[in-house]
N, C-alpha and C positions, 0 to 999 in steps of 0.2 A: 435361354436365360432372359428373364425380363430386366428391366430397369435397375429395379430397388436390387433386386439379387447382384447386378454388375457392382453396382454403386458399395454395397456389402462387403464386395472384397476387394474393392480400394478402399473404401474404410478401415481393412484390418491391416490392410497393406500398410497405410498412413498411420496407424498403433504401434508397427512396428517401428518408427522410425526413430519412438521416444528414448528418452536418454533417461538416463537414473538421475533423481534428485542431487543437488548441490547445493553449498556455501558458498558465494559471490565472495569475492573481498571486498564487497563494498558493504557485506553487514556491518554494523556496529563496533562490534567484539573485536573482525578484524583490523580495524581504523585506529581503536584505542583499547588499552586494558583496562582503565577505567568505566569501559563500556556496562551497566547492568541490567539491558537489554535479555531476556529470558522466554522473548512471546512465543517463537520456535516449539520450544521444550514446554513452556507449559499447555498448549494445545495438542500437542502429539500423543495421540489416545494409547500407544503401541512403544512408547518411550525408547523409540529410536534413533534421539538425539540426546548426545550427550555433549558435557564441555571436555574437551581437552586442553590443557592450558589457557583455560580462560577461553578458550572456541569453540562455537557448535562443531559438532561432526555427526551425518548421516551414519547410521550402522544400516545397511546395505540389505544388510540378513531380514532387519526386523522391518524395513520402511513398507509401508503397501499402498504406497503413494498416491495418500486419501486426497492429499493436495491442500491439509489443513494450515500445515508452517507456511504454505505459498500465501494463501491470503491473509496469516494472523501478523508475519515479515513488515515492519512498518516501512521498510525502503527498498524494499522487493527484491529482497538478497539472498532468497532462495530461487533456485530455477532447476525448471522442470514444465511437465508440459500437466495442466490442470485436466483433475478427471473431465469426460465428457458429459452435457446435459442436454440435453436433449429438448430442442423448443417446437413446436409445430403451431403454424400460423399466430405467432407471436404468444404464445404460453407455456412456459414451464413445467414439461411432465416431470413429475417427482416421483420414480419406483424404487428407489433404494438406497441407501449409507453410501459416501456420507450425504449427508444434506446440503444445499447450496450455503456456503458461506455469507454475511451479512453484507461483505464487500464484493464478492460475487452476484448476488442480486440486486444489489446497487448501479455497478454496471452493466446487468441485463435491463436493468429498467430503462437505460439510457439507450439500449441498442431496440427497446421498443417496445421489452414485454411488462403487460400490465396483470395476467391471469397464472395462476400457480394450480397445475391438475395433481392430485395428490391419488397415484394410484394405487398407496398400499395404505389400509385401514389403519396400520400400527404405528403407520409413520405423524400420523394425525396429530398426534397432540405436542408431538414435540417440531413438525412444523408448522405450526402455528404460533408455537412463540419465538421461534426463528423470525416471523412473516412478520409480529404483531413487533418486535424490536426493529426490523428496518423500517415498517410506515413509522414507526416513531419518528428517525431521522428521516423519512420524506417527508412528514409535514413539517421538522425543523428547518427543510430544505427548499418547504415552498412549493411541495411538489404534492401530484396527487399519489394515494398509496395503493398496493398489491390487494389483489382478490383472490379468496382460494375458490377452486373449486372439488367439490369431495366427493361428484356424481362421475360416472365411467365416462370416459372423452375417447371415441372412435374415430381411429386414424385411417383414412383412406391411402391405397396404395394406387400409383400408374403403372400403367405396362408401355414399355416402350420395344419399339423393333429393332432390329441390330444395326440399320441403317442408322435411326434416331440413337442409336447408343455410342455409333462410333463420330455419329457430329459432334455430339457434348462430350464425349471424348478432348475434344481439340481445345476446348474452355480450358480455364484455370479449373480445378480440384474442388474448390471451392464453391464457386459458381455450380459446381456441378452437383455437389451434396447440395445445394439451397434448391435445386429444379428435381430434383430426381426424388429424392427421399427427407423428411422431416429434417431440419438442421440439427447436429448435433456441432454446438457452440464449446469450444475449449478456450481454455486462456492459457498464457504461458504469465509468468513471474509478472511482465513487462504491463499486460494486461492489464492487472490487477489494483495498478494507481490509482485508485477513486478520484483523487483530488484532480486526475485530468479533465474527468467528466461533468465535475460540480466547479465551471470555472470562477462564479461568480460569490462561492463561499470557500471558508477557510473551514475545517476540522478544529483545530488547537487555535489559540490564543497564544502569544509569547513576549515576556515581560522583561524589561531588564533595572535590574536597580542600579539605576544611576552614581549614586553613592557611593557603591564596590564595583563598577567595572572600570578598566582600566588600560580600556582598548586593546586587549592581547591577540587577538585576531585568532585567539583558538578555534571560536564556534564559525567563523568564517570559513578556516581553511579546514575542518572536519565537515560540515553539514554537508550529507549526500545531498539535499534538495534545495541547498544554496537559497538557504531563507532567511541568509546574514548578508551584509557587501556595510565594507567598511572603508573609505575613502576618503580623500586631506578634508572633504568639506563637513561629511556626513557618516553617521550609522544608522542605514537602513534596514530596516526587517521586514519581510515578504514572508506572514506563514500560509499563504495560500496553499503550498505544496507539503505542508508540515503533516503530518501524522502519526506525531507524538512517538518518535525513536528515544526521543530524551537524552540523546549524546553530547548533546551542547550544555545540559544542567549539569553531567556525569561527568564533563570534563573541564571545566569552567575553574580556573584555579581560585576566585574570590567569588564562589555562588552566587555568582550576579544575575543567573536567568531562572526564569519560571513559568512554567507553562500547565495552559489549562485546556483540558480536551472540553470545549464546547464549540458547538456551530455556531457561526456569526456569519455575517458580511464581511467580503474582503476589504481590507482597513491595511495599508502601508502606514507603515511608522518610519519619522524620519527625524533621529537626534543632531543637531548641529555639533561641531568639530571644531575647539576652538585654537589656538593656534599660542602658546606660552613660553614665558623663558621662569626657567626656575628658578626662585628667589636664593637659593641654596646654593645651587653647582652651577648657577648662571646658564645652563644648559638649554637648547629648545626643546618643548615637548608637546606633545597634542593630550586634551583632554577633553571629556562628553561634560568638565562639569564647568560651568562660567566662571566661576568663580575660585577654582582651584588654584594655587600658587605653585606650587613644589609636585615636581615630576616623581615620576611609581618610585623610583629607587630610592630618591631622597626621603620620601614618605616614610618607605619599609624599613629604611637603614633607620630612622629616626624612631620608628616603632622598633623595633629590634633592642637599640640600644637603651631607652627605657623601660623594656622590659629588662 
């Protein structure tokens, strides 16, 4: 048994290990009903998500766990282990469905590959505009972008001896697929956060109308990516990690946020906290507006009763 052939059936050995896709409770849907969160279900070629009570649910029968909900997931609340790709000396062989994901080759670019080998004819035209949508966001990102290649790429095999088989035996699994045989690169759910890799840009934008908010601390204590923090002095926003879930617009009881998926610079935002007694119920209360008098209740009971 040579090398690549040992290496072969620890690889299938390590496929078995995978576990059937899931729903985190840390999706959206599950956090809040007001969640309208739907990226799962609308990317699932095979319509094997459905809601139940307002929840995604896997049907098990139907999933053929392309790994499309893992990367479409804006807070990584599917999990499962992502199909394999296959890189050799930093290039992405392409032979088959599904196709690398936008956010999948986003973070392959970061782990080093710049070349995309496209070894089936058919696949051509529709990886290419896969290819030609993520250089779009790398040069919004400052970065340089991907090159297909559409000529045969011959992969050389070692042979190793059972002595050399059982040293690299003793490595980590890993180590050991990167020396022996081409990498085949998986992500699991965790993987898949772009926003880890691009530290220096934000995805989303996010806005708050001062006006209508009314410091409820809703979008603080739901945001998976904790890209609110609300404190005696200040309301600060960090969408560096943001990736547009939109559960903080979907539950915001006076629609006070708003968010816009573009690339920028990361930019913290930081509202002062002012510190009031209400002219009404004499009461103390915190407001984002300098000039406010009358605390939420007094406000609402006052609009209430005029209406």
């Amino acid at each position: 048994m040579n090398g690549v052939e040992f290496v072969g059936l620890l690889d299938k050995w390590i496929e078995s290990l995978d576990y059937q896709y899931e729903v985190l409770t840390s999706c959206t849907r599950n956090k809040s009903p007001r969640s309208t969160c739907q990226r799962c279900l609308e990317v699932c070629e095979n319509n094997a998500i459905i809601l139940e009570n307002n929840r995604p649910i896997i049907q098990r029968n139907k999933c053929a766990e392309c790994g499309n909900c893992i990367a479409a997931c804006p807070v990584q609340a599917v999990a499962g282990i992502f199909p394999n790709r296959e890189v050799f000396q930093n290039k992405l062989l392409v032979s088959n469905k599904p196709l690398p994901s936008v956010k999948e080759m986003l973070v392959l670019y970061k782990k080093g590959v710049r070349e995309i080998v496209c070894e089936d004819s058919s696949l051509t035209g529709s990886l290419n505009e896969r290819v030609e949508a993520v250089n779009l966001i790398l040069n919004q990102l400052g970065e340089e972008t991907f090159f297909i290649l559409n000529n045969a790429f011959e992969k050389t095999e070692e042979v190793y001896s059972r002595r050399e088989i059982f040293s690299l035996w003793k490595r980590e699994s890993q180590s050991l697929m990167k020396q022996v045989t081409p990498a085949k690169w998986r992500f699991n759910h965790k993987q898949l956060d772009v926003t880890k890799y691009y530290s220096n840009h934000q995805f989303t934008n996010i806005s708050i109308n001062l006006d209508k908010c009314t410091l409820c601390k809703a979008c603080e204590l739901l945001c998976e990516k904790k890209c609110f923090s609300i404190t005696e002095t200040s309301f600060s926003i960090t969408a560096q990690a943001c990736f547009s879930c939109r559960l903080c617009v979907d539950i915001c009881p006076e629609n006070a946020i708003w968010l816009e998926e573009r690339i920028s610079a990361v930019k913290d935002i930081h509202y002062p906290i002012y510190k009031k007694q209400c002219c009404i119920c004499q009461k103390p209360f915190e407001t984002i507006r300098e000039n406010e008098e009358q605390c939420v209740s007094c406000t609402k009971r006052k609009g209430f009763l005029s209406f």
